[in-house]
C-alpha positions as CSV (number, residue, x, y, z in Angstrom):
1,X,105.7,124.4,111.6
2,X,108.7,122.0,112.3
3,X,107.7,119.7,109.6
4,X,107.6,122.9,107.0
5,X,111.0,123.6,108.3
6,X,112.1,120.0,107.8
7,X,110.4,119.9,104.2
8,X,111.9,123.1,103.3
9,X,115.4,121.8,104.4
10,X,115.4,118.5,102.7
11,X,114.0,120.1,99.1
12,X,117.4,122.2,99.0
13,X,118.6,118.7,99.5
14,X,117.1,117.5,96.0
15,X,113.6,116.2,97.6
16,X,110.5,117.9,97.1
17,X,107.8,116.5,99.7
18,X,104.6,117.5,99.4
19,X,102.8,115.9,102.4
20,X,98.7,115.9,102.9
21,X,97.3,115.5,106.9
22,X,95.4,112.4,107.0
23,X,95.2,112.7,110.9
24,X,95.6,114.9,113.9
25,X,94.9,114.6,117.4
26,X,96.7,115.8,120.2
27,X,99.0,113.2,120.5
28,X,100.0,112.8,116.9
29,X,100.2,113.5,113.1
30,X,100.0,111.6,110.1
31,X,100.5,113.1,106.9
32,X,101.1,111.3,103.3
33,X,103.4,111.8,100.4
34,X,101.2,110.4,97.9
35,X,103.8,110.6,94.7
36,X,106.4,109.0,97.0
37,X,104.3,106.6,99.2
38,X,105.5,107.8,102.5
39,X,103.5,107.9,105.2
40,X,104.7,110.2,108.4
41,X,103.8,109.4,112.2
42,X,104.6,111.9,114.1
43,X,104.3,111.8,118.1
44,X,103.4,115.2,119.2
45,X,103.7,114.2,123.0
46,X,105.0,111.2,125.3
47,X,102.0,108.6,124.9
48,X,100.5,105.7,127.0
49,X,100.3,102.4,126.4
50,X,97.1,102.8,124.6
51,X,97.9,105.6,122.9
52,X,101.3,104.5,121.5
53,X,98.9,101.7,119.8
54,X,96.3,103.2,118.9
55,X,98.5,105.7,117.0
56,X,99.9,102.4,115.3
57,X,96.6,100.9,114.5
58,X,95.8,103.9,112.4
59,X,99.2,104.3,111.1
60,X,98.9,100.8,109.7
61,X,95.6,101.1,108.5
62,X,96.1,104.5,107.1
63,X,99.6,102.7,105.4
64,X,96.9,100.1,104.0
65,X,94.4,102.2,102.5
66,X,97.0,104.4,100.8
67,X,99.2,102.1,99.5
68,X,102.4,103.6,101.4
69,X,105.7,101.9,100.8
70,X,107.6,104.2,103.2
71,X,106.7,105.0,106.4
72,X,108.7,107.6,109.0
73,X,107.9,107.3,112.5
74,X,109.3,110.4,114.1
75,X,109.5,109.5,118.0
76,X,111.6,111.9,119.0
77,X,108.9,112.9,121.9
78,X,108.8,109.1,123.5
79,X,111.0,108.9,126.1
80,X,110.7,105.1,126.5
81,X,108.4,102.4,125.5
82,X,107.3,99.4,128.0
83,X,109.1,96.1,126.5
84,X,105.2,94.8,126.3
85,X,104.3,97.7,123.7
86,X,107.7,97.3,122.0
87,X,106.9,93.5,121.2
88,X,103.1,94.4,120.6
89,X,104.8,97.1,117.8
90,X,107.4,94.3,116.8
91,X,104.1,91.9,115.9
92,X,102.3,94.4,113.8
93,X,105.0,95.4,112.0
94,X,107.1,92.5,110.9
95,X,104.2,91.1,108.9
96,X,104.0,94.2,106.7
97,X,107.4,94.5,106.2
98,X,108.1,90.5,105.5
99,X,105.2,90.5,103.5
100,X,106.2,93.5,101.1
101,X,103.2,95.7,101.4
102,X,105.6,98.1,103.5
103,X,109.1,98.5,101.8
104,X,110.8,100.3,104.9
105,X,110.0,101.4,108.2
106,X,112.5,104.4,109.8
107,X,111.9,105.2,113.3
108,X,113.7,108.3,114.8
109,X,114.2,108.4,117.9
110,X,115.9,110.1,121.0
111,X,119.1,108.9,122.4
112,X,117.5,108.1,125.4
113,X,114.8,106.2,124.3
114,X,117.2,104.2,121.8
115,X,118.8,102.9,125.4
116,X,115.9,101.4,126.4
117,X,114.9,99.9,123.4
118,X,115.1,96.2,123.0
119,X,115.6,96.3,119.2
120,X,116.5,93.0,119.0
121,X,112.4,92.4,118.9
122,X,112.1,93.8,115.8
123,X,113.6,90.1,114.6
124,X,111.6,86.8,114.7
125,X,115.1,84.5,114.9
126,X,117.7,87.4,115.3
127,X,120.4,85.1,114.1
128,X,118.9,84.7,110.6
129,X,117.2,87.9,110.2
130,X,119.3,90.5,111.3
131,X,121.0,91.4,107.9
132,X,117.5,90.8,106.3
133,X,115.7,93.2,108.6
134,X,118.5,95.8,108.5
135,X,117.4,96.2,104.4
136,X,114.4,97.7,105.5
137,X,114.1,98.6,109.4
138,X,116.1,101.5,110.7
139,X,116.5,103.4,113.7
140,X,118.2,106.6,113.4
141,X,118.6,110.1,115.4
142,X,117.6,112.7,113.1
143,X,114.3,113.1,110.4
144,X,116.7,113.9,107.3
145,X,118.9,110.6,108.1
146,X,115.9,108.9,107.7
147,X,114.8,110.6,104.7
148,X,117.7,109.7,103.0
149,X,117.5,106.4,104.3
150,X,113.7,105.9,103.0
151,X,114.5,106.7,99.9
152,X,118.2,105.6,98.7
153,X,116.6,102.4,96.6
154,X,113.8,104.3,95.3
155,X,112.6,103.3,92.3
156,X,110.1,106.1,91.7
157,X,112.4,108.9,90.0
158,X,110.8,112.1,91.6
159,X,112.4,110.8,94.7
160,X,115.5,112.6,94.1
């Protein structure tokens, strides 16, 4: 229901999303845009450990077999993430995004969950990757932010 409203907001916006669920469980949803290769996590609930990477795992391989560019991870629901599972997340993603298969990664997030985030793992040598990483990792506080964000160097024209 949320996501319609979101959809519905951002089209006034000059977006038109039409997202397919790939996956549902009671922990999350991932849905595709196919004409705009973004794929959308989104935690339904606070996970564990296990479940915070298990939703990754099939995130990622979801991300693979689609061909996604532009993944949203709306984590507005985590409260925090253990600084293990944060590095774990840091390993499986900075290969996809050095690599090219994944253009950008946005991950929304609460404000308190932000504070406890050690986003300076998201960097293999934070000195000479910061502004590199920046190009194409984001955390922001809101879904059309990151929208926006996803999709500002689009090179597919239905974007906006």
């Amino acid at each position: 229901m949320f996501i319609s409203y979101l959809i519905g907001a951002i089209s006034k916006m000059g977006f038109n999303f039409k997202f397919e669920k790939l996956l549902e469980n009671e922990f999350l949803l991932i849905s595709l845009e196919p004409e705009l290769t973004i794929l959308q996590l989104t935690w339904k609930q606070h996970p564990n450990s296990e479940q915070f990477k298990n939703g990754y795992r099939l995130g990622i391989e979801l991300m693979l077999k689609h061909g996604v560019k532009y993944w949203l991870s709306d984590s507005i629901k985590i409260n925090y993430v253990e600084a293990a599972d944060q590095l774990w997340f840091s390993m499986k993603l900075r290969p996809l995004l050095k690599s090219g298969k994944l253009h950008k990664f946005a991950n929304v997030m609460n404000l308190n969950n932000y504070l406890m985030t050690d986003t300076t793992l998201v960097y293999e040598n934070p000195e000479q990757e910061r502004e590199e990483a920046k190009a194409n990792f984001h955390i922001l506080f809101d879904l059309e932010s990151a929208y926006l964000w996803l999709l500002e160097d689009n090179d597919n024209p239905k974007s906006i």
